[in-house]
C-alpha positions in Angstrom: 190.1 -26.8 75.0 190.4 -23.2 74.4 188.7 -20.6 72.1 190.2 -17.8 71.9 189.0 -15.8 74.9 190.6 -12.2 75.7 189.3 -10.7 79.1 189.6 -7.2 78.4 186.7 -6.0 80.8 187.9 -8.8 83.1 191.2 -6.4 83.7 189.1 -3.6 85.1 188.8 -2.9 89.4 186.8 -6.2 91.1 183.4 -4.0 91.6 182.8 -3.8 88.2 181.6 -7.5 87.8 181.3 -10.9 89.9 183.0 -13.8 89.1 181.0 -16.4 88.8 180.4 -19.7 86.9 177.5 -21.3 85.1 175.7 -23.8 86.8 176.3 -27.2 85.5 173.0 -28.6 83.9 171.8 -32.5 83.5 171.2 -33.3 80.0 172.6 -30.4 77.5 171.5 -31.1 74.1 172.2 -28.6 71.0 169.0 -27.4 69.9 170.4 -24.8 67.4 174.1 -23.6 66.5 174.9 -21.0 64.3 177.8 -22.6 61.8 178.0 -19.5 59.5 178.3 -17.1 62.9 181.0 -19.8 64.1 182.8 -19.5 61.1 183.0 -15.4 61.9 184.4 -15.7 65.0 187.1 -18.3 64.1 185.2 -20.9 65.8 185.0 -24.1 64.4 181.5 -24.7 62.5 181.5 -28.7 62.8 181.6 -28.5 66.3 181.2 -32.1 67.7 177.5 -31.6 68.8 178.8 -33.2 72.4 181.2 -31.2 72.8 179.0 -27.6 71.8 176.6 -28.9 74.2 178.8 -28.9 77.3 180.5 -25.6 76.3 177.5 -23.6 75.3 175.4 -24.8 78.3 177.9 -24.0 80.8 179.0 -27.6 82.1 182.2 -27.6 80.6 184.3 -24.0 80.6 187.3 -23.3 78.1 190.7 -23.7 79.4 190.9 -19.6 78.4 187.0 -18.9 80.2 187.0 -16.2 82.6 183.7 -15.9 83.3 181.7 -13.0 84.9 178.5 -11.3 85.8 178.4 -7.9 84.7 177.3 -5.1 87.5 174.5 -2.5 86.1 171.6 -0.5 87.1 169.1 1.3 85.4 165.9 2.8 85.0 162.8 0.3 84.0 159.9 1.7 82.9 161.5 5.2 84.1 161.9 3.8 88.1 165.7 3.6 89.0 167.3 0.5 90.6 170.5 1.1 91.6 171.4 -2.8 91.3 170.7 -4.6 88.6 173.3 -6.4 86.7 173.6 -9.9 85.0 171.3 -12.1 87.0 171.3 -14.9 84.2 173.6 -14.0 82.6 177.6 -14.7 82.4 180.0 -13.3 80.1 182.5 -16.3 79.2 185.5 -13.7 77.4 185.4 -11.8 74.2 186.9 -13.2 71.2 188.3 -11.5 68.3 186.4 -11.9 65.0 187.6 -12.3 61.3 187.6 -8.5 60.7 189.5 -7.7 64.5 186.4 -6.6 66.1 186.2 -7.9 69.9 182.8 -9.4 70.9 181.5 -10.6 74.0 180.6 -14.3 74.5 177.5 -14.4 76.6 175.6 -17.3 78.5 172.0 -16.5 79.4 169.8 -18.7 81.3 172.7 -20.3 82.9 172.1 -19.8 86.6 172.0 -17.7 89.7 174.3 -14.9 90.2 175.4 -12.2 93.0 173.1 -10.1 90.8 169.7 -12.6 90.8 167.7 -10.5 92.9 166.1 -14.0 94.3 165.2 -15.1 90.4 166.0 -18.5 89.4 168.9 -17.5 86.9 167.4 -20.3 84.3 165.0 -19.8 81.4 162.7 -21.3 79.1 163.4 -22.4 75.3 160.6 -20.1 74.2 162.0 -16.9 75.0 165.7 -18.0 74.3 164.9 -19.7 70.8 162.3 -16.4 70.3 165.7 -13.9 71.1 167.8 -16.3 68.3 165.6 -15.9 66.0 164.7 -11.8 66.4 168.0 -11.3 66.8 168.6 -12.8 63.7 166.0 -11.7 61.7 167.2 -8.2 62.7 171.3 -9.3 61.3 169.6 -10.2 58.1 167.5 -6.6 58.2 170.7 -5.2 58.1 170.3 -4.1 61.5 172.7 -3.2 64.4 172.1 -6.2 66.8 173.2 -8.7 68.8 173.8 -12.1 67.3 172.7 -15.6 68.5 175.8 -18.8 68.5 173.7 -21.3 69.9 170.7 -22.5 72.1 170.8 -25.7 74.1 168.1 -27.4 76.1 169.6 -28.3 79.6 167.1 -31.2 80.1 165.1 -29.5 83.1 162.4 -27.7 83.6 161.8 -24.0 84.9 158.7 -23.0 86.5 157.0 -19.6 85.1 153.5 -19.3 84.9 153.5 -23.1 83.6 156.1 -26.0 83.7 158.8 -25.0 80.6 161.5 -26.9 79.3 164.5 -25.1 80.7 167.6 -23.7 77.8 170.3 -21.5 77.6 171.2 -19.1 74.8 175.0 -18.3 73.8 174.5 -14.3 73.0 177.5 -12.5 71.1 177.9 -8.6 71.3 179.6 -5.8 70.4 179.5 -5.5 74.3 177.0 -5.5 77.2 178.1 -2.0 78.5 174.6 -0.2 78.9 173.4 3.0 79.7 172.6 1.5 82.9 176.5 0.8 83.8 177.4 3.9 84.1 174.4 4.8 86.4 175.5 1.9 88.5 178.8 3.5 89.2 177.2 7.1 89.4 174.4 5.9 91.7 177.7 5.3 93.9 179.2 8.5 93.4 182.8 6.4 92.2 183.9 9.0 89.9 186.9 6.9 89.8 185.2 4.4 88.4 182.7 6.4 86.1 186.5 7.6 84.4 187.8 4.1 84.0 184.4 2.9 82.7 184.8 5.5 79.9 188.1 5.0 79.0 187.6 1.3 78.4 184.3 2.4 75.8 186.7 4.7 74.1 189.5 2.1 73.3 186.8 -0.1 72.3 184.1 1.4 71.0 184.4 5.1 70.3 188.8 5.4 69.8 188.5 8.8 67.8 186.6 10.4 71.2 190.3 9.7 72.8 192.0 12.5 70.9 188.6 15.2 71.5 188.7 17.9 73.3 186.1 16.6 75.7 186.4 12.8 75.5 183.5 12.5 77.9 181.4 14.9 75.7 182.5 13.3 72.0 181.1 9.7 73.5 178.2 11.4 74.5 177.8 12.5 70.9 179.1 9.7 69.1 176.9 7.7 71.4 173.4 9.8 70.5 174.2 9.1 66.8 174.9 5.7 66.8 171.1 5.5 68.6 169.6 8.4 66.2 170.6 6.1 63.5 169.1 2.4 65.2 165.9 3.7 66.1 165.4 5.0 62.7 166.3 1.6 61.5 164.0 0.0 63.8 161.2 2.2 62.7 161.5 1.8 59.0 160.1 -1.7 59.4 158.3 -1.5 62.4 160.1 -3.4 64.9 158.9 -2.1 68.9 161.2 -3.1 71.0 159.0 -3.3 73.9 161.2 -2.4 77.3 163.5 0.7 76.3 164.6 0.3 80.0 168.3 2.2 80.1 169.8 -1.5 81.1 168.8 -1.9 77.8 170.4 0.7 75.7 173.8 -1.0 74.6 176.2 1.8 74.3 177.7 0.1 70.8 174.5 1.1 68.8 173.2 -2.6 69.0 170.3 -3.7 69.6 169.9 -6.2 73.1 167.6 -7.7 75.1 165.0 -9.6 72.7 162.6 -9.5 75.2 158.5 -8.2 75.0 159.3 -7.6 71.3 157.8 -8.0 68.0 157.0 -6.4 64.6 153.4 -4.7 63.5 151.2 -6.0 61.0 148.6 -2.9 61.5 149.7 0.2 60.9 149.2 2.0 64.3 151.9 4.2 66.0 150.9 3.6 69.4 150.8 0.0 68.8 152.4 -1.4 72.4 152.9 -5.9 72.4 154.5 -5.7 76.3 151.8 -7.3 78.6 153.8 -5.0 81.4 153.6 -1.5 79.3 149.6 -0.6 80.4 150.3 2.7 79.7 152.2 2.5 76.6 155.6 3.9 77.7 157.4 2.2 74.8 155.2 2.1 72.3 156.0 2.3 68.6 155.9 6.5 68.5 157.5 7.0 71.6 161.2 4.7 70.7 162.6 8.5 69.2 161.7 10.0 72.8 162.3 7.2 75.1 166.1 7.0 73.3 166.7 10.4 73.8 165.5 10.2 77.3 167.5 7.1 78.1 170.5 9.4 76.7 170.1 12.2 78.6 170.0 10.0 82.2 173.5 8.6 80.6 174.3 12.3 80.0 174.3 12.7 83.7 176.1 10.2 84.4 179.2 12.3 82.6 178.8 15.9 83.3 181.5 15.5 86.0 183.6 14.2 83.4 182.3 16.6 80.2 184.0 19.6 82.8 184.2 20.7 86.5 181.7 24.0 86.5 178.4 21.9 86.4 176.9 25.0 84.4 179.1 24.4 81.5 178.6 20.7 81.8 174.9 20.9 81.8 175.0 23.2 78.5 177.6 20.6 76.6 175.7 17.6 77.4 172.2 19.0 76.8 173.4 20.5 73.9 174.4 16.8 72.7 171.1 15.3 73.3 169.0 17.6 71.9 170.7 16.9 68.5 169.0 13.6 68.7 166.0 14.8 67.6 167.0 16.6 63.8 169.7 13.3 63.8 166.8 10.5 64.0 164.4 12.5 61.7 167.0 12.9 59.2 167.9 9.2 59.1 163.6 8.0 59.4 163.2 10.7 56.1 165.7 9.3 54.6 165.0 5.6 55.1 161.5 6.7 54.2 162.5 8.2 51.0 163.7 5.3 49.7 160.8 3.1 51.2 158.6 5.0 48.8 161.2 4.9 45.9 162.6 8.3 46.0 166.8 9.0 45.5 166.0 12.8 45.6 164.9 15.1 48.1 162.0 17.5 47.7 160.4 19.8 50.7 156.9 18.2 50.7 158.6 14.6 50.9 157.7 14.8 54.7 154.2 15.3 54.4 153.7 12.9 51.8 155.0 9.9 53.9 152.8 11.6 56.6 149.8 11.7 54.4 150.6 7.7 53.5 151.2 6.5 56.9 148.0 8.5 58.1 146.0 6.7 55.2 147.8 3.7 56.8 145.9 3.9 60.4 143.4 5.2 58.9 142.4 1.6 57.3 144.8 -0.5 59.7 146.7 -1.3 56.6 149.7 -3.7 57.4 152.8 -1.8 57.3 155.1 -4.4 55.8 152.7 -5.4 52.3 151.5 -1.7 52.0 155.8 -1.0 51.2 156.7 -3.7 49.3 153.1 -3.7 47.3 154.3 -0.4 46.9 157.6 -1.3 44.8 154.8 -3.7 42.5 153.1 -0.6 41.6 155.8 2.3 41.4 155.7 2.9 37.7 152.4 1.1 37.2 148.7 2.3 37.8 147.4 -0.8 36.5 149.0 -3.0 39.5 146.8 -0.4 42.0 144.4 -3.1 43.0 147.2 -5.2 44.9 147.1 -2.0 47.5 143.6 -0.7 47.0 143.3 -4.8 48.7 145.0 -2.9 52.1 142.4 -0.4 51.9 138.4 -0.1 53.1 137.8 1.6 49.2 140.1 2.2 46.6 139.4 6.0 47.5 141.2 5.8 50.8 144.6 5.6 48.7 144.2 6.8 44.7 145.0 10.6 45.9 147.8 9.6 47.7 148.5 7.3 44.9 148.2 10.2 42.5 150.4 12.5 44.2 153.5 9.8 44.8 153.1 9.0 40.6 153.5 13.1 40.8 156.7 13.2 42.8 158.3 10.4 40.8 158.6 12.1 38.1 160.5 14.4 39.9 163.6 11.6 40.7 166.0 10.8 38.5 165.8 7.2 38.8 164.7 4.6 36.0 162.1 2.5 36.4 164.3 -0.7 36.9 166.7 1.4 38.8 163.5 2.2 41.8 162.2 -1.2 42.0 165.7 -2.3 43.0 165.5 0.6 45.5 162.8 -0.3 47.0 163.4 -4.0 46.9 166.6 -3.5 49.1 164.7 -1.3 52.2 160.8 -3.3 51.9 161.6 -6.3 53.3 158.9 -8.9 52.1 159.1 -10.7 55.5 159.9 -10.5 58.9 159.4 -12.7 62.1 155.2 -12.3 61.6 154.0 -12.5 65.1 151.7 -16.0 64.8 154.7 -17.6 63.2 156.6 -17.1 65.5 154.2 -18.1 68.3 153.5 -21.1 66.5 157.3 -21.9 65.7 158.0 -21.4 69.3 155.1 -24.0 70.5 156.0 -26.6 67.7 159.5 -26.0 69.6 158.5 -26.9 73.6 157.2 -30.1 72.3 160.4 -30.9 70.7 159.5 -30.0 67.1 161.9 -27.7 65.3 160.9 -27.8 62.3 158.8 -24.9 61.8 161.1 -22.8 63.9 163.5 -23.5 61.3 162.0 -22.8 58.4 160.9 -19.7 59.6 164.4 -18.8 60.2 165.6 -19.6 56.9 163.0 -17.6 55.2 164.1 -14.9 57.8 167.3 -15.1 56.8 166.0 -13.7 53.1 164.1 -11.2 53.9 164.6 -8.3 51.0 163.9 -11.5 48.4 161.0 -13.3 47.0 160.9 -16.5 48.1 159.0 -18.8 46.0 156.4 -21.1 48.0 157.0 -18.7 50.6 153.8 -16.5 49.9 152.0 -17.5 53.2 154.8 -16.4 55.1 154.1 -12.6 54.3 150.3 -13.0 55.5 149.5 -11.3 58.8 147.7 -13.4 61.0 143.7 -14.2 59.9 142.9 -12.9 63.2 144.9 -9.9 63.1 142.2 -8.2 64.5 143.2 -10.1 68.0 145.9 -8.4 71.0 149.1 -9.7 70.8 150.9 -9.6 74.1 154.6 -11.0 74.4 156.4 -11.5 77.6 159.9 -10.7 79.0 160.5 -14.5 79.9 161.8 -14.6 83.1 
């Protein structure tokens, strides 16, 4: 059987990766597959369920297979390792999709490799079935992200802080080149490598930097926009990613690594859900820093390529990164705007999302129902009560609400033409943090069925569901800590 593969990051030098294959599992069974994902990437969507099974757990490898760990380090929780890489993980090839765009085919869970660090290489169904559906709920968000093919139990068990069944999750990317690849190779001082490195993210990701000037220096912009622009995106509807280590910066622009993640219900900017993060390094606030901090440690991993006087190299590349800051507030005001209803810009459009999302901590009001109440109530006072409901008194919210009726007047839009506005960027739900828990529990035991119908109200999220009301309710004790977990 073959798929399809191409090996392009298979052709560079031997230190880049490890060859390696999955380890064969005793009872793979197809838990979830992703037909309409399938059907993108020229895969067949009928699959014979026996036949996904042994391919997506590892047991049986495509005639075309060349599979790999991928060597990286990286900075976690703003230590370096200079060895990291994929110790779970194996990339099978990348196949070329309907539109020409080469992703990566990626096993995770499926065994030890050189890169294990004396880890198990396995994981649970919990944390693999909780990154299909994130990652998923993030595609339909409209996103950047990796996607999810497939999860398949293996029929063991993996030992974490209790006895789990064990699964393996077929991850498809843009590419897993990280931050944290290129500090693996400049941890070494292989400036050799560090040039082939980014001359294979050119061709692939960035092929207008090949023409610059500076190539090093236009991928080191194109780079710091492409993650001014996601962390905007994740802010706008309250996604915290939860371990912004530099291993997990993908240099495409996608998302990765569903790991300690989750979306608020209270509005709180330092909200933190990592049990790890005690000191709230990666906290909702701080994703705008963090990214531009994760940037600059990839910055210096260049500057011997950006040009050879270190002086000049050092002003180019910090030049580069500080223009992450006015990039991601532009893109979080604008996304902003529109959550509020707004086509047109005015100066005090800043403060009076400000003045909102301080109302907003102020009462703990949850951030996804204040924004799409919000659209209910944009051209209608007498709908108020549905948000003075997020509020301790109606008080809390009527000047706020007074000066937003004040602004609108001020857009050009039509009534009809704002609530379609606003429809589009308020999502009425996302993965609520006890549904998931509880889809992910029904799921150990062997129940699926509330895992998927969350994910196929997930798969909706800007519409109105009908009898799906409870599923944009924060949890009745909200008032509790959530704490996720990496997994492994």
């Amino acid at each position: 059987m073959k798929l399809g593969f191409e090996h392009s990051y298979a052709t560079l030098p031997a230190r880049f990766y490890a060859r390696v294959e999955p380890a064969k599992v005793t009872d793979p069974q197809v838990v979830i597959f992703n037909r309409a994902l399938a059907a993108e990437l020229r895969l067949d969507p009928d699959m014979d369920a026996r036949q996904a099974a042994a391919v997506f757990s590892g047991n049986e490898l495509a005639e075309d297979s060349m599979p790999i760990a991928m060597a990286y380090a990286g900075h976690q929780f703003g230590s370096f390792v200079p060895q990291l890489g994929d110790g779970r993980a194996i990339l099978l090839g990348e196949i070329r999709d309907r539109q020409g765009v080469l992703r990566d085919v990626q096993l995770k869970g499926s065994g030890r490799t050189p890169f294990s660090r004396g880890g198990d290489g396995r994981a649970a169904i919990g944390p693999m079935l909780r990154e299909y559906l994130i990652s998923e709920a993030m595609h339909a968000l409209g996103i950047p992200t990796t996607r999810s093919l497939a999860v398949v139990t293996t029929g063991e068990q993996v030992y974490r802080t209790e006895i789990l069944p064990g699964a393996i999750l077929t991850r498809v990317a843009a590419s897993h080149i990280r931050v944290g690849t290129f500090q693996y190779f400049a941890a070494r001082g292989d400036q050799e490598a560090l040039q082939e490195l980014l001359n294979y993210v050119i061709a692939r990701h960035y092929p207008d930097a090949k023409n610059a000037d500076v190539p090093a220096l236009a991928v080191l912009k194109a780079i710091t926009a492409r993650q001014a622009a996601l962390i905007a995106d994740w802010m706008r509807v309250g996604f915290i990613h939860g371990v912004m280590n530099t291993d997990n910066m993908a240099l495409s622009g996608e998302t990765i690594d569903y790991g300690p993640c989750a979306f608020m219900d209270r509005y709180d900017p330092s909200t933190v859900f990592s049990s790890i993060d005690l000191g709230g390094r990666y906290s909702y606030t701080n994703q705008p820093g963090i990214a531009q901090w994760n940037l600059a440690r990839l910055a210096e991993t260049l500057l011997p390529l950006i040009d050879p006087d270190e002086k000049k190299s050092i002003e180019l590349a910090t030049e580069a990164i500080e223009g992450f800051v006015a990039q991601f507030e532009t893109a979080f005001l604008a996304h902003m705007r529109r959550k509020i209803g707004l086509d047109s810009a005015e100066e005090g459009d800043a403060d009076l999302i400000s003045l909102l999302l301080a109302a907003m901590q102020k009462a703990q009001a949850d951030f996804t129902l204040t924004f799409s109440k919000l659209s209910r109530v944009a051209d209608d006072p007498s709908n108020d009560a549905a948000i003075h409901e997020l509020f301790n008194t109606p008080a809390d919210i009527d000047g706020w609400l007074k000066a937003w009726r004040a602004r609108l007047v001020l857009d050009p839009q039509t009534p009809a033409e704002r609530a379609e506005t606003m429809r589009l960027v308020n999502p009425e739900y996302i993965p609520r943090n006890h549904r998931v828990e509880a889809a992910l529990q029904a799921a150990t035991t062997g129940d699926m069925q509330p895992f998927n119908d969350l994910l196929g109200i997930l798969q909706r999220p800007y519409e109105r569901q009908r009898d799906a009301a409870e599923y944009t309710q924060p949890a009745p004790s909200s008032d509790q800590k959530y704490k996720t977990f990496c997994g492994t």
